[in-house]
N, C-alpha and C positions, 0 to 999 in steps of 0.2 A: 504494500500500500504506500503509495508515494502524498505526503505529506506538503500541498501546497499550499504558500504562506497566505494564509486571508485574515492575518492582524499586522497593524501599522507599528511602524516604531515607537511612535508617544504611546500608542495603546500597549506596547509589549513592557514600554517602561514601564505605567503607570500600573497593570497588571505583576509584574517583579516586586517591585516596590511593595502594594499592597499584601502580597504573598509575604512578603519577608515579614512586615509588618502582624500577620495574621501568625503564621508562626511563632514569632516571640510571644504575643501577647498570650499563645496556647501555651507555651515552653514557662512563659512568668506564671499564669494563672494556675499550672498544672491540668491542662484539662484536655481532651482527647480532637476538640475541634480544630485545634491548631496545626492539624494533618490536612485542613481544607487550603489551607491556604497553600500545600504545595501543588494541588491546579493549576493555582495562579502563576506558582515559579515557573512552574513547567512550559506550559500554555505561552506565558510570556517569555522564555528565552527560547521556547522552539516555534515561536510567531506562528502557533497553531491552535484553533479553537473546534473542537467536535461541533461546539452548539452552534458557533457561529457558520460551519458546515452546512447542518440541516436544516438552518434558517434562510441562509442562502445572503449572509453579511460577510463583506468584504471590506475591511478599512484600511488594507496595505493599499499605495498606490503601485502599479504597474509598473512603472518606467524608471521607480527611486526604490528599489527595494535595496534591502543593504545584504553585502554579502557575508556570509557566515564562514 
């Protein structure tokens, strides 16, 4: 299954970001939600979203995609 990119860079930042975020806040509180937020790591460093797949969203552009 070939994995093409249909999230943008501010959106892969802002999704990392928020992931890291999510993580600690589970890692400080002790609590088992903080495993959600590595979606977002993921999702966000491999500029790939399943939902945004079946929804049919695309926020990379075309033509500026950056190279990995």
């Amino acid at each position: 299954m070939i994995l093409k990119k249909n999230v943008g860079y501010i959106d892969s930042i802002i999704r990392a970001t928020l992931g890291v975020i999510i993580v600690l806040a589970g890692v400080y509180f002790q609590n088992w939600w903080g495993f959600l937020g590595l979606i977002l790591v993921f999702s966000g460093s491999l500029s790939f979203c399943p939902i945004y797949k079946m929804a049919g969203i695309d926020t990379s552009r075309i033509n500026s995609e950056r190279a990995n």
